[in-house]
C-alpha positions, 0 to 999 in steps of 0.5 A: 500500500502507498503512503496517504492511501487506505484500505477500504472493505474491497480491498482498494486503495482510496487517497487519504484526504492531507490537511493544507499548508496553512492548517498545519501552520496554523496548528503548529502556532498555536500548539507552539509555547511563547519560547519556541513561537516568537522566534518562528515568527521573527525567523518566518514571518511569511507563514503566518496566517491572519485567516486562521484563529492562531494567536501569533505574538508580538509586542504590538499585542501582548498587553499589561493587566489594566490596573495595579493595586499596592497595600502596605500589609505589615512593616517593610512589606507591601502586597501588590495584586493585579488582574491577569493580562487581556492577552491569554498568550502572557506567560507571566509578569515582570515586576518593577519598582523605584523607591523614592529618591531613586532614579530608575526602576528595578526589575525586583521579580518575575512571576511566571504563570498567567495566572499569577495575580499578586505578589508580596515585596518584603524587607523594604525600609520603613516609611518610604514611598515605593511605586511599581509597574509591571509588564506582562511576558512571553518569552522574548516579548515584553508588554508596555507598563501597566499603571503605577502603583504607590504605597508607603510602606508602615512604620 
């Protein structure tokens, strides 16, 4: 028997039905993680197929969550929550923070996870003013800075 064929009850060679390119493309993206996606798309961005559902990412669509919220929960501790990112594609959240008099942001943490929604920062001096951002990930990508967040750490 040949290759792409069956066999029916009278014993005759019938052609399998083979999905097109660009289901098999489709399929590819979609089953791919953001690690092994993002360089596909780079490397062969001319397979990418807009008709089909496949989410292809990119930093132009990987969005921040919509809000971040800081609470000072004990001394020298802040708890920050959010809510997970609109793009389902996010694998996790780079978290930032500047306290105050410093000039820059600090990335502090990475959580991975889409689903990771909160985080506790701990050993923080006391009475300071420390805002945050996060960005949602996905592999290489980086998402643009969600809002500020402030709290000032208790006594």
């Amino acid at each position: 028997m040949r290759a792409g064929t069956s066999m029916t009850d009278d014993r005759r060679a019938m052609p399998v039905p083979m999905p097109s390119w660009r289901a098999l493309v489709s399929a590819t993206l979609v089953a791919l993680a953001c690690a092994y996606l993002v360089p596909i798309e780079r490397s062969i961005g001319m397979f990418t197929d807009t008709t089909a559902n496949a989410s292809v990412v990119s930093s132009g669509n990987l969005q921040p969550p919509v809000t971040l919220l800081a609470n000072a929960t004990a001394p020298g501790t802040i708890q920050l929550n959010w809510p997970a990112s609109p793009s389902a594609f996010a694998t996790g959240y780079a978290i930032y923070r500047i306290a105050d008099g410093e000039p820059d942001y600090s990335l502090i943490t990475t959580q991975i996870g889409h689903g990771a929604t909160s985080y506790i920062d701990g050993g923080l001096a006391p009475t300071t003013l420390y805002t945050y951002r996060i960005e949602a990930i996905c592999g290489d990508w980086t998402s643009a800075p969600s809002p500020v967040a402030f709290a000032v750490t208790n006594p």
